[in-house]
VMD Tcl script that draws the C-alpha trace (Angstrom):
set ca {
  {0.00 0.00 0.00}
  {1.48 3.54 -1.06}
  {0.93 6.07 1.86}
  {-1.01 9.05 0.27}
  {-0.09 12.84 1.09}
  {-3.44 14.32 3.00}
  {-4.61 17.28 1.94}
  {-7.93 19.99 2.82}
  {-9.01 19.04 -0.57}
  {-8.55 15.37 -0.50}
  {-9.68 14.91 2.95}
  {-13.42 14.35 2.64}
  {-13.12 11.50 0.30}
  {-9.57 9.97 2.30}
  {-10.85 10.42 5.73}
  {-14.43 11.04 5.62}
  {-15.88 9.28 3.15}
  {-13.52 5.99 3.90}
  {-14.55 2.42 4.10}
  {-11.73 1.57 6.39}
  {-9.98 3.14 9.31}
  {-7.13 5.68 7.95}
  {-4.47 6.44 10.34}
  {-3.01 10.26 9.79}
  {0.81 10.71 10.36}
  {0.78 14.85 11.03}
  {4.32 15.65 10.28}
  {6.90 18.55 9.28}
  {9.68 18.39 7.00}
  {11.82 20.26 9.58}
  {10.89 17.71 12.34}
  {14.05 15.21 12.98}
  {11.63 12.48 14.27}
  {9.35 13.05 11.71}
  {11.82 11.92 9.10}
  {13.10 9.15 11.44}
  {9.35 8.11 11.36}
  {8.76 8.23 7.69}
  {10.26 4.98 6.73}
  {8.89 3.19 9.49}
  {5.28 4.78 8.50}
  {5.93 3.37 4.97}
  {6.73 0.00 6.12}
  {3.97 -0.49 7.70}
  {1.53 0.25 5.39}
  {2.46 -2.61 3.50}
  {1.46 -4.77 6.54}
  {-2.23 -3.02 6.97}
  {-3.15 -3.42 3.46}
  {-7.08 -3.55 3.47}
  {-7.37 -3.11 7.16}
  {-6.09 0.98 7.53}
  {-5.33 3.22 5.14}
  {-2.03 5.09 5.77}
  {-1.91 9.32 5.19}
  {0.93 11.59 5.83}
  {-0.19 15.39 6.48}
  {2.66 18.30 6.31}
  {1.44 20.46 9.16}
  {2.88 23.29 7.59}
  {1.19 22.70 4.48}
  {-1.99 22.14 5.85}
  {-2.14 24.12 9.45}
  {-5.70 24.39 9.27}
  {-6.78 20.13 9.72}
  {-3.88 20.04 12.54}
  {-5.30 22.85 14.37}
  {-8.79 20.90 13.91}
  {-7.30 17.74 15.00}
  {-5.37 19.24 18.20}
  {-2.10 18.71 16.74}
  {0.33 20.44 19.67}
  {3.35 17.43 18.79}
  {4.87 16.50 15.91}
  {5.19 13.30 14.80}
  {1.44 12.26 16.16}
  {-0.32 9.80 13.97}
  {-4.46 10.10 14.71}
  {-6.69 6.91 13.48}
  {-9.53 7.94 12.51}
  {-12.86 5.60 11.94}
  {-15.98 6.38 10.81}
  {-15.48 10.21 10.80}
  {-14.28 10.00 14.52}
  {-10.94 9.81 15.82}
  {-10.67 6.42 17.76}
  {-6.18 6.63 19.02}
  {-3.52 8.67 18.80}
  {0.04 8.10 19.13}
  {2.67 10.75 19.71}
  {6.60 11.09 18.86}
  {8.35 8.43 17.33}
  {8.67 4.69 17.77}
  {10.86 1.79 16.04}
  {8.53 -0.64 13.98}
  {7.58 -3.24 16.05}
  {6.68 -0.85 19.09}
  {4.59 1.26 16.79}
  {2.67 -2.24 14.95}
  {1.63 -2.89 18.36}
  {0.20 0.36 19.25}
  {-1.68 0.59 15.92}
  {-3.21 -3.00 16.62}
  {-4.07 -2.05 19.85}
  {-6.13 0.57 18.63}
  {-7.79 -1.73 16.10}
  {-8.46 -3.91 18.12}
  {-10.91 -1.60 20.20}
  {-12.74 -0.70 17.00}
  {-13.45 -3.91 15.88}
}
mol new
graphics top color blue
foreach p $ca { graphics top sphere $p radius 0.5 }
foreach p [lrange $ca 0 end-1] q [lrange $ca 1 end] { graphics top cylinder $p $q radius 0.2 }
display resetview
């Protein structure tokens, strides 16, 4: 699965309109972790294929939808189901510590 770049004009049919959770990595290219996070983020997208879909959201780029989300931390990656935000997870975390939070939190919607 390809993470997708989020967007004010995507976000409606990404977010809202999804069938499946989508889990929203708010970043900024300035942001050391951020980048640190990226490839881990990437990685496992690939493992959630059909069961989250992964979007990455500049927070300078797009202030306004991490203003509405509460964004006050950057990396923080916000799962969002059925047009309500269900986890969050903030600053960054090696793969196998960040697969378990993100099943954690899938597990609760389920």
């Amino acid at each position: 699965m390809t993470v997708e770049t989020l967007t004010r004009s995507n976000f409606e049919k990404e977010v809202v309109n999804s069938k499946v959770p989508v889990i929203i990595d708010f970043y900024a290219d300035w942001c050391g972790p951020c980048q640190m996070m990226k490839p881990v983020f990437e990685k496992l997208s690939k493992d959630f294929t059909g069961k989250l879909n992964f979007m990455r959201l500049n927070t300078e780029d797009e202030e306004i939808l991490a203003i509405q989300f509460g964004i006050q931390g950057i990396p923080a990656l916000v799962v969002v189901n059925d047009k309500r935000e269900v986890g969050r997870i903030v600053g960054y975390m090696g793969e196998d510590q960040l697969k378990n939070k993100i099943n954690e939190i899938l597990k609760k919607i389920k």
